[in-house]
PAVEX-543574 format. One record per residue (C-alpha): residue in three letters; x, y, z; residue number from 1. Coordinates in steps of 0.2 Angstrom, whole numbers. Each point is the difference from the previous one (the first is absolute). Example, Ala and Ser with C-alpha at 12.3 -4.5 7.8 and 13.67 -1.06 7.14 Angstrom:
! residues 2
{r=ALA; xx=62; yy=-22; zz=39; k=1};
{r=SER; xx=6; yy=17; zz=-3; k=2};
//
This chain:
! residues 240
{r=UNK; xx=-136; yy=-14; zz=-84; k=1};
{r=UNK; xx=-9; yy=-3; zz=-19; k=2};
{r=UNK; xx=-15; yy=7; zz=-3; k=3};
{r=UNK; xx=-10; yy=-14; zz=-3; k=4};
{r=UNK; xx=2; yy=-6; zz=17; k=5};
{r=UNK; xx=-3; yy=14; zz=7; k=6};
{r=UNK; xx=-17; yy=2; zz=-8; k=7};
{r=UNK; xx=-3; yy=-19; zz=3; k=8};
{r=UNK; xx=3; yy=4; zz=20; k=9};
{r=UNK; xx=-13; yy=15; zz=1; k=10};
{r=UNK; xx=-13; yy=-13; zz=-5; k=11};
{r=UNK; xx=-2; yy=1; zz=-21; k=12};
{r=UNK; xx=1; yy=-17; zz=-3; k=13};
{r=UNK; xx=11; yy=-13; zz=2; k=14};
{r=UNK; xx=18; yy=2; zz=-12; k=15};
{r=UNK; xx=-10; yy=-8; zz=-15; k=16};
{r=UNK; xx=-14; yy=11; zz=1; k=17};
{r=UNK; xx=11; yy=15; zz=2; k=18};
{r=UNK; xx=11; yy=-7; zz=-14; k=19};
{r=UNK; xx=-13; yy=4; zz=-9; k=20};
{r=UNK; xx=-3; yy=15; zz=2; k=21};
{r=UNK; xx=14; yy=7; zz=-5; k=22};
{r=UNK; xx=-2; yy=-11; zz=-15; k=23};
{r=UNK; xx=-14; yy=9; zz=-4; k=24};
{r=UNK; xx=5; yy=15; zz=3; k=25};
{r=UNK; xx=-9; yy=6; zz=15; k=26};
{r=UNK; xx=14; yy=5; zz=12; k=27};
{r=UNK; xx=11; yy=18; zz=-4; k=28};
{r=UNK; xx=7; yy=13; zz=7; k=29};
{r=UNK; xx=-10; yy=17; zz=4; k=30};
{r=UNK; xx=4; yy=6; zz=-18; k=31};
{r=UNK; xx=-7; yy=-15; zz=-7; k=32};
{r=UNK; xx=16; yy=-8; zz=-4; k=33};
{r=UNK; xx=-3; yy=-18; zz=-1; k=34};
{r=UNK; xx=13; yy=-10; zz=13; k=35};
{r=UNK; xx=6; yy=-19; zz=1; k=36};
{r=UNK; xx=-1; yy=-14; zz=13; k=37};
{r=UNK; xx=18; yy=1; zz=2; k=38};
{r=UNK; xx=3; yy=17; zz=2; k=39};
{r=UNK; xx=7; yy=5; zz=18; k=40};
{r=UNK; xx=-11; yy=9; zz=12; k=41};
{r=UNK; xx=12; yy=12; zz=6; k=42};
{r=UNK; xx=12; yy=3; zz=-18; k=43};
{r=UNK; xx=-15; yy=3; zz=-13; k=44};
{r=UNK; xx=-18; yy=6; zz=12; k=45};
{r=UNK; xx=1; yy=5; zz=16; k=46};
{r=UNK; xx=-17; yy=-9; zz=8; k=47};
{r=UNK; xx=-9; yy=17; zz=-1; k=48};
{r=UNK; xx=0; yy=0; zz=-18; k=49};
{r=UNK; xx=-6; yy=-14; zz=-4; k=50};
{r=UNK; xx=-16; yy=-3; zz=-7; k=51};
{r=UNK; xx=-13; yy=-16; zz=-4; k=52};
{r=UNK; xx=-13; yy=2; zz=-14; k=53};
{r=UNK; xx=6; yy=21; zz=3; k=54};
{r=UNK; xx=-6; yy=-1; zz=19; k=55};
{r=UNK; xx=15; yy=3; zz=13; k=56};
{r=UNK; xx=7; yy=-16; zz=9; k=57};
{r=UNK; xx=-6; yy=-4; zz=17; k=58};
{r=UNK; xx=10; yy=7; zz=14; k=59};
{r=UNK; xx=17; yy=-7; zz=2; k=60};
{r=UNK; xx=0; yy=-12; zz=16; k=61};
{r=UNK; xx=0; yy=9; zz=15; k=62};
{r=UNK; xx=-18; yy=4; zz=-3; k=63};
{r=UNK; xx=-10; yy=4; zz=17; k=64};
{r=UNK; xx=-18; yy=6; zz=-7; k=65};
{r=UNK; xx=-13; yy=1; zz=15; k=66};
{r=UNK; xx=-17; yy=-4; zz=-3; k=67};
{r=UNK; xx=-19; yy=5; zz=6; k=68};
{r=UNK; xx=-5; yy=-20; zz=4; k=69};
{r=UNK; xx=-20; yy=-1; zz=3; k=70};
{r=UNK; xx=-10; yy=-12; zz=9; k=71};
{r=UNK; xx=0; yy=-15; zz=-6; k=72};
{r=UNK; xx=17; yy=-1; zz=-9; k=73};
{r=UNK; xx=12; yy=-13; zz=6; k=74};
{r=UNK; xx=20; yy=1; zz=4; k=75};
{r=UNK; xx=6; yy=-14; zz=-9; k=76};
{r=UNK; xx=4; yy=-7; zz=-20; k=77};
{r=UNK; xx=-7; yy=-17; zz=6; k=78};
{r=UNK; xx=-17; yy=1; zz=8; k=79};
{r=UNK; xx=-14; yy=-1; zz=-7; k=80};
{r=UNK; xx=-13; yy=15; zz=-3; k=81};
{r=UNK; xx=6; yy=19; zz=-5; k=82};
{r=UNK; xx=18; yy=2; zz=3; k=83};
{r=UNK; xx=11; yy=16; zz=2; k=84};
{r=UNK; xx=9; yy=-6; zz=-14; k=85};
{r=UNK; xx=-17; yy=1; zz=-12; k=86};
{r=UNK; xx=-1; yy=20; zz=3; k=87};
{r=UNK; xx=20; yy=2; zz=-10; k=88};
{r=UNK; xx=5; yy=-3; zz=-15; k=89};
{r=UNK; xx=-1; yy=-21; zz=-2; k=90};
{r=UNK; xx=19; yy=2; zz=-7; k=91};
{r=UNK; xx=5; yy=6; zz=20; k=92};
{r=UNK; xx=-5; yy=-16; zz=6; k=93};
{r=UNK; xx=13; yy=-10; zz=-11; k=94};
{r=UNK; xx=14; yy=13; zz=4; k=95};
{r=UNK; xx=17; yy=-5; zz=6; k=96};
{r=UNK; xx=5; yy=4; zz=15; k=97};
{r=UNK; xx=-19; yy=-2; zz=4; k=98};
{r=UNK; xx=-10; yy=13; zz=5; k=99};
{r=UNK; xx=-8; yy=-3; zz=18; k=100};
{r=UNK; xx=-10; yy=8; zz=13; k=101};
{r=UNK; xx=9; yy=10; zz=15; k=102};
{r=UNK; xx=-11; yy=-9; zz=12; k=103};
{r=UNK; xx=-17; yy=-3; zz=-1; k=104};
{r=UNK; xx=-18; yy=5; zz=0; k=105};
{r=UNK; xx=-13; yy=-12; zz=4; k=106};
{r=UNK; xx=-13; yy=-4; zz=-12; k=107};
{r=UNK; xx=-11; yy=11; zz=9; k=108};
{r=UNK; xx=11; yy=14; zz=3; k=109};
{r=UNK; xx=2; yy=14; zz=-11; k=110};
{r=UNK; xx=12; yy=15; zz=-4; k=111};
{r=UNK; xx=20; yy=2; zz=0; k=112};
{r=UNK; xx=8; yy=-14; zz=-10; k=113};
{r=UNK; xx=20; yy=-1; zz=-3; k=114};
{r=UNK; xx=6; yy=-10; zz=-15; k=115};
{r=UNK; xx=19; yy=-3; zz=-3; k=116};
{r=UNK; xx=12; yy=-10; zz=-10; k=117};
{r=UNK; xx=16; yy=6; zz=13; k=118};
{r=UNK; xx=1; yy=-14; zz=11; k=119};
{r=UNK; xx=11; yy=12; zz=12; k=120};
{r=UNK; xx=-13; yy=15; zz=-1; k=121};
{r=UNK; xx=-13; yy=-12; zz=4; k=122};
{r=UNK; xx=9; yy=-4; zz=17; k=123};
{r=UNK; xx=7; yy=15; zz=4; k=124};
{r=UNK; xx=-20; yy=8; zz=-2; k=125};
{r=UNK; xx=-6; yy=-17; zz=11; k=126};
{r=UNK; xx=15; yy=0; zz=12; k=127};
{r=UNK; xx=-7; yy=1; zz=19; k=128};
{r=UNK; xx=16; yy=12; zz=2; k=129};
{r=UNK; xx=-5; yy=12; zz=-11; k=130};
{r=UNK; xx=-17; yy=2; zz=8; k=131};
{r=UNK; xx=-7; yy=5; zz=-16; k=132};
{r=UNK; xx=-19; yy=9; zz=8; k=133};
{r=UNK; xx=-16; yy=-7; zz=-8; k=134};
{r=UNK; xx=-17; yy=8; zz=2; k=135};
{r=UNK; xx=-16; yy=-8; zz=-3; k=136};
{r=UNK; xx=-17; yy=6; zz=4; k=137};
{r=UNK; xx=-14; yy=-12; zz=8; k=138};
{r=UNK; xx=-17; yy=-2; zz=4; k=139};
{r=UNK; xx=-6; yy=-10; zz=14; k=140};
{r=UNK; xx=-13; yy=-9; zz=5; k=141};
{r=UNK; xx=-3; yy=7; zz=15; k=142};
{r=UNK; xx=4; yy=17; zz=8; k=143};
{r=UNK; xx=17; yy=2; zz=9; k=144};
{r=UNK; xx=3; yy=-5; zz=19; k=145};
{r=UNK; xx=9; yy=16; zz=1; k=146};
{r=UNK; xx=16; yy=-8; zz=7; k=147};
{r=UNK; xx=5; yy=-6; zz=-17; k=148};
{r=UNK; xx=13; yy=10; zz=-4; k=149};
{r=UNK; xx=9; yy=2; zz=16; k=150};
{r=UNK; xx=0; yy=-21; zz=-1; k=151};
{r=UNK; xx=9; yy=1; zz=-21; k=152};
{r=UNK; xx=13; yy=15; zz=7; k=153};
{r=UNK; xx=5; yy=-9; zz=14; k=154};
{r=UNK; xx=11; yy=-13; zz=-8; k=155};
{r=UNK; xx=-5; yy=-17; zz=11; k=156};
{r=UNK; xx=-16; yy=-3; zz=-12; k=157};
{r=UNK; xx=3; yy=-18; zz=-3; k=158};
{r=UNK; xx=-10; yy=-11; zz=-13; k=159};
{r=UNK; xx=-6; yy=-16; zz=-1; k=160};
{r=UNK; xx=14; yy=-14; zz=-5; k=161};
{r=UNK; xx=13; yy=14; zz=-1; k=162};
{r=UNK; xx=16; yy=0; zz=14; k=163};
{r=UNK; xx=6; yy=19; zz=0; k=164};
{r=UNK; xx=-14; yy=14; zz=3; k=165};
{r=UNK; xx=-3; yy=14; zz=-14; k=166};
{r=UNK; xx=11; yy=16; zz=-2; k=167};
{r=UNK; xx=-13; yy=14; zz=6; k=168};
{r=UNK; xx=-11; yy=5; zz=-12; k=169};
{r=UNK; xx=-11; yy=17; zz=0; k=170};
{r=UNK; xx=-18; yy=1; zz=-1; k=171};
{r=UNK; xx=-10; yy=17; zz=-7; k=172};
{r=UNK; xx=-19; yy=-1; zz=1; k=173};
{r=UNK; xx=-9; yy=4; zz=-13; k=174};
{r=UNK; xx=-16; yy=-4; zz=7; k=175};
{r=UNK; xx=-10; yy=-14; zz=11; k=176};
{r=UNK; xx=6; yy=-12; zz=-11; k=177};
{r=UNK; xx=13; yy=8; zz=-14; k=178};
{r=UNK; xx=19; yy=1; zz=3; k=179};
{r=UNK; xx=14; yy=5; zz=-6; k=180};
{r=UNK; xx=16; yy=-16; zz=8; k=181};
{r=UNK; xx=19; yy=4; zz=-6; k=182};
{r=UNK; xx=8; yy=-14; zz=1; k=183};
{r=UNK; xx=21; yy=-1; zz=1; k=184};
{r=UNK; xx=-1; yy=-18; zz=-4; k=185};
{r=UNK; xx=-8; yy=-13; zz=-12; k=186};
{r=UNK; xx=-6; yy=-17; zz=10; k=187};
{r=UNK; xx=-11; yy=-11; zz=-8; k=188};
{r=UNK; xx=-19; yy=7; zz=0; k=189};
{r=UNK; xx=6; yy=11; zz=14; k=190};
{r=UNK; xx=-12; yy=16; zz=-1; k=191};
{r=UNK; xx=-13; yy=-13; zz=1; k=192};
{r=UNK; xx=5; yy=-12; zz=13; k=193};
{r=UNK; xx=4; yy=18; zz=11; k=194};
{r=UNK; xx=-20; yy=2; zz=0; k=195};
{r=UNK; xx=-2; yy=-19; zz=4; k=196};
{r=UNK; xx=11; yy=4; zz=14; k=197};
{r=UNK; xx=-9; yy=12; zz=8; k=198};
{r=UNK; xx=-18; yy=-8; zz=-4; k=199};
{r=UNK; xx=-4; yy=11; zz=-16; k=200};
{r=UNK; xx=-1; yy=-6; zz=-18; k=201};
{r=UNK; xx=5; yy=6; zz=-17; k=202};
{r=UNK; xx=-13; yy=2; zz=-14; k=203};
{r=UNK; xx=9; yy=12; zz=-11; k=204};
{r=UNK; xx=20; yy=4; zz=-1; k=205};
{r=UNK; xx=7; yy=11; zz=-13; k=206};
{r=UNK; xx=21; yy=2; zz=3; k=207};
{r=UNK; xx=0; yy=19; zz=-6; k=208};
{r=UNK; xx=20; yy=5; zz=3; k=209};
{r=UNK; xx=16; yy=-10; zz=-1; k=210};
{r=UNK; xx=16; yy=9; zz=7; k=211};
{r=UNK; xx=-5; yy=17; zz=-6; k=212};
{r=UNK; xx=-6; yy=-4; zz=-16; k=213};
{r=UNK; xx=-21; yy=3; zz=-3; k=214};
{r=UNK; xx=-13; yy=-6; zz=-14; k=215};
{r=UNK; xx=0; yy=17; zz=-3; k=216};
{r=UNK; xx=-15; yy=1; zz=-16; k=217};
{r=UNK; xx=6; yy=-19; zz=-4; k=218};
{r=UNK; xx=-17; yy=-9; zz=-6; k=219};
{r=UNK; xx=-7; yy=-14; zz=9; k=220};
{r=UNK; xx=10; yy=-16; zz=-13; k=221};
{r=UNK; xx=11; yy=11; zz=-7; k=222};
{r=UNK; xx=21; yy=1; zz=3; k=223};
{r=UNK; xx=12; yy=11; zz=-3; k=224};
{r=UNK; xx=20; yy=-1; zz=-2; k=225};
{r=UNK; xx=11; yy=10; zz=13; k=226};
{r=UNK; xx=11; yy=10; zz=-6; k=227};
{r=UNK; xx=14; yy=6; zz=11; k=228};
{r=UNK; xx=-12; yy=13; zz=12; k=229};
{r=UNK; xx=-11; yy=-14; zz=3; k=230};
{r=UNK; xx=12; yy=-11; zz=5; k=231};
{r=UNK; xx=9; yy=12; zz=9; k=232};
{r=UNK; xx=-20; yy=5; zz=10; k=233};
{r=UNK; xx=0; yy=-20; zz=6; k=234};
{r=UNK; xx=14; yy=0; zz=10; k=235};
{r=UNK; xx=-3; yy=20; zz=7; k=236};
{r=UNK; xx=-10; yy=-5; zz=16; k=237};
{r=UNK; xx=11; yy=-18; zz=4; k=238};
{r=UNK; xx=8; yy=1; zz=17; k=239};
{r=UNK; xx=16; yy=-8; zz=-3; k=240};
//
């Protein structure tokens, strides 16, 4: 692969615009050295050593980054209001493969948010068979029953519209009206439409864990790229 479409894939500009830049000089190697549009990827800079206006190229595709999403943030590229894509670099929403969300958060849920360009990391991470857990922590509305979680672990929980019950879930209190819900499966506003189920409501939901990779110290809008421990933490507490 050229260089220049390489730089034109991670979002730069389009092959005119980064034409340019290496008109102008801006694109070298790590010792400053000033490379051409036609010269191969792989034969004259490896992508590592590449470098635009002296800053190191973005990740190679294959990316997975994860992402602290708060409140209010959407999901998508095409809705309106803030998006997920607003809190990166505005180049990783023109990337190619495009980057997308491992799943979703609604609008008015925060916390641990997967972003990949691999289409088959994506599916593996989403794939009902790898059973990939998710934790989230809610507050209700209204203190619990006190039968909740034997109803989410045993496995006939079935929700409104759907045709197959839940895989068991487990349910830790955390008070009258906090819990901690792991799920080993990702149905569409299902921690939510759990409570509904059981004649609760959820006023706040923050998804904490995925697999067994954590926030850790990750701020509140702010992402990170996984390296290899990170990605090898996601997949450490799947059951399949």
């Amino acid at each position: 692969m050229k260089i220049l479409k390489r730089i034109a894939n991670l979002g730069y500009g389009s092959r005119k615009q980064v034409m340019a830049l290496f008109r102008e000089g801006r694109i070298t190697d790590a010792d400053g050295e000033v490379l051409y549009a036609d010269d191969e990827l792989d034969v004259h800079a490896a992508h590592e050593s590449i470098r635009v206006d002296g800053e190191p190229l973005d990740p190679a595709p294959g990316l997975l980054l994860m992402l602290h999403k708060p409140v209010g943030v959407t999901c998508s590229s095409k809705d309106q209001g803030r998006l997920v894509y607003d809190l990166l670099p505005s180049r990783f929403k023109l990337r190619d493969p495009v980057l997308s969300t491992v799943g979703r958060l609604d609008r008015e849920t925060s916390g641990l948010l997967l972003l990949t360009d691999d289409g088959v990391l994506l599916h593996r991470i989403i794939s009902p068979k790898a059973k990939v857990p998710k934790v989230y922590e809610a507050t209700l509305a209204r203190p619990l029953n006190g039968d909740e979680a034997a109803i989410f672990a045993s496995g006939t929980l079935m929700l409104e519209s759907e045709q197959t019950p839940l895989l068991p879930a487990e349910l830790d209190v955390l008070d009258a009206q906090r819990v901690r819900l792991t799920l080993h499966e990702g149905r569409y506003h299902q921690v939510r439409r759990m409570f509904a189920a059981v004649g609760n409501h959820v006023e706040a939901l923050h998804r904490s864990q995925v697999g067994g990779l954590t926030l850790g110290d990750l701020p509140d809008g702010q992402w990170r790229i996984l390296d290899d421990a990170g990605r090898a933490a996601l997949f450490a507490g799947a059951t399949a």
